[in-house]
GUKOL-643299 format. One line per 2 residues: number of its first residue (from 0); their letters; for each residue x, y, z of N, C-alpha, C. Coordinates in steps of 0.2 Angstrom, whole numbers. Example, Ala and Ser with C-alpha at 12.3 -4.5 7.8 and 13.67 -1.06 7.14 Angstrom:
2
0	as	66 -28 39 62 -22 39 66 -16 39  64 -11 35 68 -5 36 64 0 39
END
This chain:
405
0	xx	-130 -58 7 -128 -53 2 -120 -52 2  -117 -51 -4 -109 -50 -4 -108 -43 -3
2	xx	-104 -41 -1 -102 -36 5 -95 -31 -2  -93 -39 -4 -87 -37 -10 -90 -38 -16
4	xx	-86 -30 -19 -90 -28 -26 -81 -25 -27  -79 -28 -35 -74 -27 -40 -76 -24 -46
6	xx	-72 -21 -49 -76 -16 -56 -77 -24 -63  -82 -24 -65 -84 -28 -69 -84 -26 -77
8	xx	-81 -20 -78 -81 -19 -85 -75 -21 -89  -72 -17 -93 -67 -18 -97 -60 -19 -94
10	xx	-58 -24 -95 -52 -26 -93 -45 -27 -101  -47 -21 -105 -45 -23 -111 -38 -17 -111
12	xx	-31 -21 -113 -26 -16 -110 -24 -11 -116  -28 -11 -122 -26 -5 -125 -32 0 -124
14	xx	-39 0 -121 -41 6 -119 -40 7 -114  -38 2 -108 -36 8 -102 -29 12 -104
16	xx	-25 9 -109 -20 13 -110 -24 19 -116  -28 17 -118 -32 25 -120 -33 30 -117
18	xx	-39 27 -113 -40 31 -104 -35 33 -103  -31 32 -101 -23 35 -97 -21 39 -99
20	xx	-21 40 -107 -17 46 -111 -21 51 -113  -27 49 -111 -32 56 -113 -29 61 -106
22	xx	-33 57 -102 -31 61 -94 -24 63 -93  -16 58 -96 -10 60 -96 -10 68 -101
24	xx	-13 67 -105 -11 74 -108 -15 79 -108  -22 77 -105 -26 85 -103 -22 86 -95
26	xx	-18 80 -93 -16 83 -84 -19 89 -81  -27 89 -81 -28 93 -77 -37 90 -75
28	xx	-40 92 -71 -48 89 -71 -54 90 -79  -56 84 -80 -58 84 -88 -66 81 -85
30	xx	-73 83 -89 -76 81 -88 -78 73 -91  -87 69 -89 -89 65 -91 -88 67 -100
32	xx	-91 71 -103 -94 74 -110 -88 75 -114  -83 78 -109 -77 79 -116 -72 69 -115
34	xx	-74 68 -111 -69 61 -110 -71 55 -116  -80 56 -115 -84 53 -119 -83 54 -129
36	xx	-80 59 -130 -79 63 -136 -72 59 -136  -68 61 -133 -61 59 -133 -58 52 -135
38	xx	-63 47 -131 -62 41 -131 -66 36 -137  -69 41 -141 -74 38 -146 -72 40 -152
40	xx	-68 43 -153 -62 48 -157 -53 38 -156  -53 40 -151 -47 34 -149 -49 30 -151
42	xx	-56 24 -149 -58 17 -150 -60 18 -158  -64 24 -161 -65 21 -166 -71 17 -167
44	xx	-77 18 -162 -83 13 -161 -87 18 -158  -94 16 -159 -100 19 -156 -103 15 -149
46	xx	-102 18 -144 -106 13 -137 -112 19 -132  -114 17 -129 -118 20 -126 -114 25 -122
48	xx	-117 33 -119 -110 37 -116 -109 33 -110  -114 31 -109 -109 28 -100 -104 22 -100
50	xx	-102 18 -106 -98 14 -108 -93 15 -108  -92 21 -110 -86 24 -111 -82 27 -105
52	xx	-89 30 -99 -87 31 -92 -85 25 -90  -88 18 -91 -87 13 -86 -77 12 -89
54	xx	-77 13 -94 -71 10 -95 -63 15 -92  -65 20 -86 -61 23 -82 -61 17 -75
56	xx	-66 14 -74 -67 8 -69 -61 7 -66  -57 3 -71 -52 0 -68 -46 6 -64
58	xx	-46 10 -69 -40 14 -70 -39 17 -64  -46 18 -62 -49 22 -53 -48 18 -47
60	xx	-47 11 -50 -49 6 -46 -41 3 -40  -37 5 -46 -31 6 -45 -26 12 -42
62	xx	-30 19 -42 -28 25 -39 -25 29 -46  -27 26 -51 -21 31 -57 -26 37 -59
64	xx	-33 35 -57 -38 42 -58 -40 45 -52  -42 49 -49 -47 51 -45 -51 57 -46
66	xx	-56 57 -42 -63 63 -44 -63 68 -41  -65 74 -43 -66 79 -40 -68 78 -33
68	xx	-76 76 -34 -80 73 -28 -82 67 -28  -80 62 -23 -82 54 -24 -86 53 -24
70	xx	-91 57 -21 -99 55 -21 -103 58 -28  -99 59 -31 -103 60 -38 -101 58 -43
72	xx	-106 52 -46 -102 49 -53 -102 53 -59  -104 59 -57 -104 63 -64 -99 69 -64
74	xx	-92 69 -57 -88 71 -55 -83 72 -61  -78 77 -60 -74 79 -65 -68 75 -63
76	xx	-65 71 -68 -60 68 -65 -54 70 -68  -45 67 -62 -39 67 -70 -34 63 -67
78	xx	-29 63 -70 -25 58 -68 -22 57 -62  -19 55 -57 -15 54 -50 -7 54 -54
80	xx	-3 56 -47 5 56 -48 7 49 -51  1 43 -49 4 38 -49 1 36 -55
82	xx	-4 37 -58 -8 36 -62 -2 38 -69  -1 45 -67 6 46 -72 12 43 -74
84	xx	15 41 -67 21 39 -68 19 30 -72  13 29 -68 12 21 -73 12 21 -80
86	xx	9 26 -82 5 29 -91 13 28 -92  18 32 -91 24 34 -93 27 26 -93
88	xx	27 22 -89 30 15 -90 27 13 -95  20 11 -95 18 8 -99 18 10 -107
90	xx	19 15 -109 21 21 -115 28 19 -116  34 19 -112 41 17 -111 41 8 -113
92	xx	37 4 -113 38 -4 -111 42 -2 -106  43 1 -100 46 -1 -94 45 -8 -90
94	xx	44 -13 -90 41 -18 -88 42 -17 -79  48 -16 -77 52 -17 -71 44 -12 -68
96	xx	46 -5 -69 42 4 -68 34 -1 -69  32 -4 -73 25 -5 -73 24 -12 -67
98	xx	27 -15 -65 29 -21 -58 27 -16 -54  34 -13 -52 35 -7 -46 29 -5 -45
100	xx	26 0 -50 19 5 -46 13 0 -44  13 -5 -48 7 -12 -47 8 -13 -41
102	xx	17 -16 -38 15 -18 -32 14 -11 -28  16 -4 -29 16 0 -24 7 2 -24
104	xx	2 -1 -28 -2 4 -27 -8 -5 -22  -6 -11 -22 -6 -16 -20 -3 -14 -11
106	xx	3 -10 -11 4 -8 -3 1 -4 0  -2 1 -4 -3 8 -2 -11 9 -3
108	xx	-16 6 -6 -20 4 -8 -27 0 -4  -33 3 -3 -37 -4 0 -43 -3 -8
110	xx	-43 -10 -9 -49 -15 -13 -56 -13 -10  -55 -18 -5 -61 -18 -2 -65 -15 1
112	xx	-62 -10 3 -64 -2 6 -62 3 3  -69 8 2 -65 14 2 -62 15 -6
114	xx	-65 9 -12 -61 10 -16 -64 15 -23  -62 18 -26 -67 22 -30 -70 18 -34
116	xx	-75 21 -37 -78 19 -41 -82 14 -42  -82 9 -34 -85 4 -34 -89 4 -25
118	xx	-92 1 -23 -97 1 -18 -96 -5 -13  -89 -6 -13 -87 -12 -10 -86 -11 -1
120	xx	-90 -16 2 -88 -15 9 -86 -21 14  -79 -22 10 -77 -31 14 -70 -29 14
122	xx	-71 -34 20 -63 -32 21 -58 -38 19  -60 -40 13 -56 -45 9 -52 -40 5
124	xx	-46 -42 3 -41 -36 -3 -43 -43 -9  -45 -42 -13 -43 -46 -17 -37 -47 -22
126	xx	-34 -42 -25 -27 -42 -28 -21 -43 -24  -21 -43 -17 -17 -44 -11 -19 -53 -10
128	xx	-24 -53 -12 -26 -62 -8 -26 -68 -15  -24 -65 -21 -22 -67 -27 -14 -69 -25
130	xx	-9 -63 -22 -3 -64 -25 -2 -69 -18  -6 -68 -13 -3 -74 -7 -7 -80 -8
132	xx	-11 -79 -12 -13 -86 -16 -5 -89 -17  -2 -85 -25 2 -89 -28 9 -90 -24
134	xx	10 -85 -18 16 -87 -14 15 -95 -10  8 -96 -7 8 -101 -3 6 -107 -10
136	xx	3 -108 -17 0 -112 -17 5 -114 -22  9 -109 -25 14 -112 -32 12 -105 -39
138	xx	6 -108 -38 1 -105 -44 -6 -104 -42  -9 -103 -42 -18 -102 -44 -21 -101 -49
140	xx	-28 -105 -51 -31 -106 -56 -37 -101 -55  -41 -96 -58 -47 -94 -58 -53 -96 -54
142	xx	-52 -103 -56 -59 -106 -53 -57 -107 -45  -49 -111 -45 -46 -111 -38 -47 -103 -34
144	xx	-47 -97 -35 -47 -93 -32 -55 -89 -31  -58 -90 -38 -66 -91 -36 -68 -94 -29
146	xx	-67 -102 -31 -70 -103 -22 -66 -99 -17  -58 -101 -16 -58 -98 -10 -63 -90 -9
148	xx	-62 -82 -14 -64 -79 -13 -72 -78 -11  -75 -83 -14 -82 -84 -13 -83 -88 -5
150	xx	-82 -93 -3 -81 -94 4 -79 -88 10  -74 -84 8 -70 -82 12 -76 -74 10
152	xx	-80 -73 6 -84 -69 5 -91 -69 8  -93 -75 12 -99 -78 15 -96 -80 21
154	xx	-89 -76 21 -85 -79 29 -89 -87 32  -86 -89 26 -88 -98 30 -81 -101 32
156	xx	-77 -100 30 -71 -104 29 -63 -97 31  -58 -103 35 -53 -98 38 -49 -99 31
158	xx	-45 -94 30 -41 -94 21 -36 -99 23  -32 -100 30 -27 -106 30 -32 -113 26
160	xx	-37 -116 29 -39 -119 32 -43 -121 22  -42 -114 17 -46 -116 10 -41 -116 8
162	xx	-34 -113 10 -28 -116 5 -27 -122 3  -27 -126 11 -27 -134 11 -29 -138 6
164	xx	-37 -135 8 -41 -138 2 -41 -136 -4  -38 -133 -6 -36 -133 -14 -30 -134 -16
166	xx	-24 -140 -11 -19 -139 -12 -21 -149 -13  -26 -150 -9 -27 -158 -8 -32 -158 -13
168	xx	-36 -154 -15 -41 -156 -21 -38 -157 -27  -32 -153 -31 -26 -154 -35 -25 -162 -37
170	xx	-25 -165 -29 -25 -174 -30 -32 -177 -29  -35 -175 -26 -41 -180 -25 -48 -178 -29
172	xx	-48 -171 -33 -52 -169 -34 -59 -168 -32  -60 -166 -26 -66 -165 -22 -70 -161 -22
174	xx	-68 -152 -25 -72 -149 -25 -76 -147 -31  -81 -146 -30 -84 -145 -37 -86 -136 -35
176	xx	-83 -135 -44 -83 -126 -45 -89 -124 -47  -93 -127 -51 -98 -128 -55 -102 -120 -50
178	xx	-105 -119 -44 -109 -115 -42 -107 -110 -40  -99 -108 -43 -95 -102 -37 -97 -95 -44
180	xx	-101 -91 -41 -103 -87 -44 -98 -82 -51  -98 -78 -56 -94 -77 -61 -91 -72 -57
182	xx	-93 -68 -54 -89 -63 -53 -84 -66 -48  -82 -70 -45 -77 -72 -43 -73 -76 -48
184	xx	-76 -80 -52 -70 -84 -54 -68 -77 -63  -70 -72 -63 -68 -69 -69 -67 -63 -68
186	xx	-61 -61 -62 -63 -56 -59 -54 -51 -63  -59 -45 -63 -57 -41 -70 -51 -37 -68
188	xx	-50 -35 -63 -42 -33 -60 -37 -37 -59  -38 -45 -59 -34 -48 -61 -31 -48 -68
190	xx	-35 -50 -71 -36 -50 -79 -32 -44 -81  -32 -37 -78 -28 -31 -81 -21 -34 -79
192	xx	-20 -35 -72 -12 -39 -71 -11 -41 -74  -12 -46 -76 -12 -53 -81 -8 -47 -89
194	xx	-13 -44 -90 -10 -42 -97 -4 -36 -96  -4 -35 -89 1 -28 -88 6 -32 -87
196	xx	7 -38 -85 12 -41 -84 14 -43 -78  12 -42 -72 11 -41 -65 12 -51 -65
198	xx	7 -52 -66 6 -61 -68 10 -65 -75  7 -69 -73 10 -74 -80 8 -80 -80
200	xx	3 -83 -85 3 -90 -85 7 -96 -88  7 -101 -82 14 -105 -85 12 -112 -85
202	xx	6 -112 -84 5 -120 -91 -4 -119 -89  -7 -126 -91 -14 -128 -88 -13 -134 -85
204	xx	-22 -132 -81 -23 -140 -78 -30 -140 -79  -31 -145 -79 -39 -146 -84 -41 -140 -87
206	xx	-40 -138 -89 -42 -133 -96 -39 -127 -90  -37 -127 -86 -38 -119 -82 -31 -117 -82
208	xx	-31 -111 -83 -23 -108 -83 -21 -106 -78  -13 -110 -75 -11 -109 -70 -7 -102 -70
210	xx	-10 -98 -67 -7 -91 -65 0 -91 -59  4 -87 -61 8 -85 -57 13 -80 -56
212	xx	16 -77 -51 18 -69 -53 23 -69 -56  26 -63 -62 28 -65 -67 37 -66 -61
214	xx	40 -71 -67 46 -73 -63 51 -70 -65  49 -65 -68 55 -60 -67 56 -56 -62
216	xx	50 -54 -59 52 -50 -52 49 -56 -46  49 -60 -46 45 -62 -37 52 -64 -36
218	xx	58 -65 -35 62 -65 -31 65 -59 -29  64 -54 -33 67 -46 -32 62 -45 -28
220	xx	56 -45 -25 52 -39 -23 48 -47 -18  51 -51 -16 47 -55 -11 47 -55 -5
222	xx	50 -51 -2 48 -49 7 43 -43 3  42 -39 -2 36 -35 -4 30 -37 -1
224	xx	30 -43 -7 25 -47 -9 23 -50 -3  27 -53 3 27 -57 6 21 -52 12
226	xx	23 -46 11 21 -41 18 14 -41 15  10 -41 9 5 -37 9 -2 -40 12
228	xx	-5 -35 15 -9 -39 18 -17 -40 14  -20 -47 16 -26 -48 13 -32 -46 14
230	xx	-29 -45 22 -39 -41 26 -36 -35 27  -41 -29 29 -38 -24 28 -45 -22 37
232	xx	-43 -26 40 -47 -28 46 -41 -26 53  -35 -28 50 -28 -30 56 -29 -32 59
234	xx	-34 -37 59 -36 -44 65 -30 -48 68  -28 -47 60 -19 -52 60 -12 -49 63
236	xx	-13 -43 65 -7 -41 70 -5 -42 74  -11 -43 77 -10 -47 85 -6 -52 88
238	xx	-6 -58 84 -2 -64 84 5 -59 84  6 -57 78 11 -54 75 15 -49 79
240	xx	11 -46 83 14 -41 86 18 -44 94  15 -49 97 17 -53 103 25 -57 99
242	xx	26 -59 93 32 -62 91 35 -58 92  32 -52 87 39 -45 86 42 -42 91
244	xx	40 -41 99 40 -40 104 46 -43 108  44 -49 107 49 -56 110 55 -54 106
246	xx	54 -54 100 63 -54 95 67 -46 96  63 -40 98 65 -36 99 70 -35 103
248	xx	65 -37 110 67 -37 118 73 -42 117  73 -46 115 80 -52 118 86 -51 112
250	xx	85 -48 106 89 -45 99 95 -41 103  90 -36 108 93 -30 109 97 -29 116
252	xx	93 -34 120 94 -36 126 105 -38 124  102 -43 121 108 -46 121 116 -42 117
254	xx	112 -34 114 118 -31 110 117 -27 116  114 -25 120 116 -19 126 116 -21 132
256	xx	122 -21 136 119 -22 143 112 -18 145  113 -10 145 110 -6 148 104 -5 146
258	xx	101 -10 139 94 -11 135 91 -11 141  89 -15 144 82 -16 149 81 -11 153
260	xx	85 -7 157 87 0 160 83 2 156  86 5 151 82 8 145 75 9 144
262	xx	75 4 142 68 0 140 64 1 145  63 2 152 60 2 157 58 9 158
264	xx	63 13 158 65 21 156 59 23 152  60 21 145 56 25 140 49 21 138
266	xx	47 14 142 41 13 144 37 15 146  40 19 155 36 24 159 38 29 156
268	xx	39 31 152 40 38 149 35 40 142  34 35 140 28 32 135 22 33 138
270	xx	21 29 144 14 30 147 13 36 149  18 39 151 16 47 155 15 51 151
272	xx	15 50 144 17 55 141 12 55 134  11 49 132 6 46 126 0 49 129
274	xx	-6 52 127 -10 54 129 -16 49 125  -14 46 119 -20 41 117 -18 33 119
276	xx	-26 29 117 -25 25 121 -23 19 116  -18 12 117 -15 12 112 -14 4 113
278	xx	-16 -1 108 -14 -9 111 -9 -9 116  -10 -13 120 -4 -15 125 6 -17 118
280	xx	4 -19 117 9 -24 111 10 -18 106  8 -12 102 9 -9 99 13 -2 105
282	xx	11 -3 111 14 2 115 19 0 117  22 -8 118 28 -11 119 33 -9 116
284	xx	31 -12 110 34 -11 103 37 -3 103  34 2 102 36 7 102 40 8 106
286	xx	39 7 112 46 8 119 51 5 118  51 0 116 58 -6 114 61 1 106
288	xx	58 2 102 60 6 96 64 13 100  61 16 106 64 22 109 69 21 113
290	xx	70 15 116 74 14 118 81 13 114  80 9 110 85 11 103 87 18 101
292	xx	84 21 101 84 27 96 86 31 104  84 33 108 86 37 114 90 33 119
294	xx	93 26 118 96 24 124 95 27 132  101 28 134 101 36 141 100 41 140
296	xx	99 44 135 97 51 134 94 55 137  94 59 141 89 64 143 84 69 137
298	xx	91 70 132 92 77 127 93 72 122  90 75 113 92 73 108 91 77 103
300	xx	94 78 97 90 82 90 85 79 85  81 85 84 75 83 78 77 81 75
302	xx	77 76 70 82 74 65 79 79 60  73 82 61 70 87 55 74 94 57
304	xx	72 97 61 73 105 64 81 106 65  84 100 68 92 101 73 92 104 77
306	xx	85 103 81 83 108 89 87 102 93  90 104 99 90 97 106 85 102 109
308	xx	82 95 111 76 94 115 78 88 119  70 89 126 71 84 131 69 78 128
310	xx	70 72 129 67 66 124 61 65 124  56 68 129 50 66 129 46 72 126
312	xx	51 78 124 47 79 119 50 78 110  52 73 110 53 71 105 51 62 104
314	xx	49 63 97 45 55 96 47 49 91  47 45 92 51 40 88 47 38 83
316	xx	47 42 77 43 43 70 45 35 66  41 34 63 39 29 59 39 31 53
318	xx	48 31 50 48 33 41 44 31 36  42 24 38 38 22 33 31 18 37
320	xx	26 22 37 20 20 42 22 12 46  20 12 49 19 7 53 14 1 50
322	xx	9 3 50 5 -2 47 5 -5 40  10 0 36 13 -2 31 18 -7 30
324	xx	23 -9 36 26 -12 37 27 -19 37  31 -23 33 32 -33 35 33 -31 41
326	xx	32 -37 43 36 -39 52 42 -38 52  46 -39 44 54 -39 46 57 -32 46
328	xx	51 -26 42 53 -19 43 54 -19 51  47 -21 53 46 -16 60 52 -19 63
330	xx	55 -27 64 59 -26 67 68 -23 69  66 -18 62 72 -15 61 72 -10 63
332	xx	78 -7 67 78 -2 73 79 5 69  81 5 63 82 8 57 77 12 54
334	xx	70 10 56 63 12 54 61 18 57  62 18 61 62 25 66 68 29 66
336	xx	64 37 67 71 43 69 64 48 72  70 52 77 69 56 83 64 62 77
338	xx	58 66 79 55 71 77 53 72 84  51 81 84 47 82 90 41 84 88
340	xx	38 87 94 30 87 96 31 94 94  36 97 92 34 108 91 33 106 84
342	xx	32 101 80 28 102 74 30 96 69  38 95 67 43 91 63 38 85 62
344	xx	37 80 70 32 74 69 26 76 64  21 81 63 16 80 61 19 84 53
346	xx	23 87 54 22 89 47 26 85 41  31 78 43 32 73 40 30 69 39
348	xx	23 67 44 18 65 48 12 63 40  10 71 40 4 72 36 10 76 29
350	xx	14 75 26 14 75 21 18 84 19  19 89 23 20 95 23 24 95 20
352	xx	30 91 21 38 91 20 39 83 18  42 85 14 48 78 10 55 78 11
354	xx	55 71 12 64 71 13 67 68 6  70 72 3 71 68 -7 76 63 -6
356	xx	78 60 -12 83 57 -13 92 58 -9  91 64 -8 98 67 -5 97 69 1
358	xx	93 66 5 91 67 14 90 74 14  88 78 9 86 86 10 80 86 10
360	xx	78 91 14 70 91 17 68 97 11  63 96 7 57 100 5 51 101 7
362	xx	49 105 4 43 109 7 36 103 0  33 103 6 29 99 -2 24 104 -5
364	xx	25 107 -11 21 112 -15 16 111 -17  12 103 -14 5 101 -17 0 104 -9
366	xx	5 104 -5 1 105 0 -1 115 0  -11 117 0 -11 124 1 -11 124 9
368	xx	-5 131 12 -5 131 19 -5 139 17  -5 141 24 -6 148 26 0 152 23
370	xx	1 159 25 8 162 25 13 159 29  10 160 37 12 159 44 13 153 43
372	xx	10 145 41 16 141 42 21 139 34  18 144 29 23 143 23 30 143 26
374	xx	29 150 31 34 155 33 41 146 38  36 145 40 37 139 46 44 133 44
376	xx	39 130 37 40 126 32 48 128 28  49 133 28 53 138 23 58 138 27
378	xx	60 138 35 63 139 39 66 130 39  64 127 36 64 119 38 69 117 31
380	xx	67 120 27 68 119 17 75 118 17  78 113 14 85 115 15 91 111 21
382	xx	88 110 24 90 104 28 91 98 28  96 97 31 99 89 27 96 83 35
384	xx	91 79 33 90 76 39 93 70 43  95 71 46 100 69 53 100 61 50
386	xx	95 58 51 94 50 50 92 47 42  95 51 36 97 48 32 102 45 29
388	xx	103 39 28 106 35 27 109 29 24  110 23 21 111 21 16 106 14 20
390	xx	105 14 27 100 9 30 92 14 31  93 18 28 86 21 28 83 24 23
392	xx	86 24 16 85 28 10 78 26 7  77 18 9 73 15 5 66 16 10
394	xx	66 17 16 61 20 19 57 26 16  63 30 16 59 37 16 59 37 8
396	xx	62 34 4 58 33 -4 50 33 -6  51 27 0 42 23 0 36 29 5
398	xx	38 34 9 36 39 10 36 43 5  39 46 1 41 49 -6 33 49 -9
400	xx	33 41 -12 30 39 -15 20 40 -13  21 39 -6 15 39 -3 13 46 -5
402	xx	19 51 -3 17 58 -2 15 60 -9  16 59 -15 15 61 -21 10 58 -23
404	x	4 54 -21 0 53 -25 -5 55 -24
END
């Protein structure tokens, strides 16, 4: 039985830009009953009420809706920050602005898990395994991505291993598509790309249209594209984290004499001090990043507070998640700055505080907190953070961005 379930409704881009401007301009939670009134007023047609519910699918599918309560589909729904700022592109013809959040909600985003509005429990991304389709193959056709998807849905097949063969079936003709079930080859989040622009077809082959990202942006945003991942499993770190490791250590090795000192320093100072338990390679990693960012240090400042503190109570934060990260971020020493354990780390952490456009720390006003730590938070407000930068602006953007939806 398939494990992966994608919204199968309307992929038609002038109702979901319907849907979007109801929710854009009631901006606040709106029921099933008045959404149904609203949108049959817009379309101008009579369908059954729940037709008109399914045609929020996709909109949710993508993070631009979300529900009161996720377990109830008869929950009150309304638009997301991201939801918004999309509407606003798509209203403007922003083309670039409608690229941008597609890919942002592709980085930030699991498909397979976890997704609204659908029952899906696989750990395949399908709109992430689309776009490294068309990076690895040229282009992909429907049916081309049906098989792979359906294979790789029955985990028969390794996805190197079905690139191949769809790159040698092009010449030889070998595979027959004929029995790859419909919802793989006509799979309707695609098809919304496609019309949003995100895609582009740019010829056929045997009657099938050869898909590919639209080529106004895939050389702007291609280490993007390049990062995103397909499983949402991290089976594939691993490999990945032993390389990163290696170029870290010998990178840095070779710009410091005193790196390895270092390095050895803030390794046992990691073990003594990290109280959870943590890949071997994901704890390297982090000590090789501390060693950077603390060299000899005993003492450092929060880049948040401007307290000096001993270094081990201070931690070498992760501007833009970690797991969020290409390989080529993390190996940027740039990624990381000094927060401590009195609070700073968790409350940049989880969202309490933003650091804007102009390295200045705000108070996040989405978040409800008590008096006692408004009071905390307030004492923080106003502060310019120590490790903002012109090599870090784009870091803390991309937090920005997490933090607002």
């Amino acid at each position: 039985m398939s494990l992966l379930v994608m919204p199968k409704q309307s992929a038609d881009p002038d109702e979901m830009y319907s849907v979007l401007e109801i929710y854009y301009k009631i901006n606040g939670w709106l029921s099933n009953k008045d959404l149904i009134e609203k949108l049959k007023l817009k379309l101008q047609n009579k369908l059954e009420p729940q037709a008109y519910t399914k045609k929020t699918q996709i909109p949710a599918y993508f993070g631009f809706i979300e529900w009161e309560d996720q377990k109830n589909s008869q929950s009150l729904r309304r638009i997301t920050e991201s939801g918004k700022r999309f509407f606003e592109s798509l209203k403007n013809e922003n083309k670039n602005l409608v690229f941008e959040e597609l890919l942002f909600c592709l980085e930030t985003l699991t498909f397979g898990k976890n997704a609204l509005g659908v029952s899906s429990n696989s750990r395949i991304e399908p709109p992430q395994l689309f776009v490294k389709c068309i990076l690895e193959l040229g282009f992909i056709t429907r049916k081309e991505f049906g098989y792979i998807l359906n294979k790789l849905d029955k985990d028969e097949e390794n996805f190197h291993f079905l690139l191949k063969k769809i790159y040698s079936n092009r010449k030889l003709k070998h595979i027959n598509f004929k029995n790859i079930p419909n919802k793989f080859t006509d799979v309707k989040p695609i098809t919304i790309m496609l019309k949003w622009g995100f895609f582009e077809v740019i010829g056929k082959i045997d009657n099938n249209e050869q898909i590919t990202i639209n080529k106004n942006f895939i050389d702007i945003y291609k280490t993007r594209l390049s990062a995103l991942k397909i499983f949402n499993d991290n089976n594939n770190f691993e490999n990945e984290d032993l390389s990163l490791i290696n170029t870290l250590f010998e990178n840095f090795k070779s710009l410091d004499k005193s790196f390895e000192k270092n390095y050895q320093t803030r390794l046992q100072e990691l073990q003594t001090t990290d109280g959870k338990e943590t890949k071997s390679q994901s704890r390297k990693e982090q000590s090789i990043l501390r060693a950077i960012l603390f060299k000899n240090k005993s003492e450092d400042k929060c880049a948040i507070c401007h307290i000096l503190l001993p270094t081990d109570l201070l931690v070498a934060a992760h501007i833009k998640p970690r797991h969020k990260c290409s390989l080529t971020e993390r190996k940027n020493s740039h990624i990381v700055m000094p927060t401590c354990k009195l609070g700073c780390d968790d409350f940049f952490e989880k969202g309490y505080i933003i650091v804007n456009n102009n390295g200045v720390i705000i108070k996040n006003e989405k978040m409800n907190v008590s008096k006692q730590l408004n009071l905390i938070l307030k004492n923080l407000e106003g502060k310019i953070c120590t490790h903002f930068n012109t090599k870090t602006d784009i870091f803390f953007k991309y937090r920005q961005k997490m933090t607002s939806l």
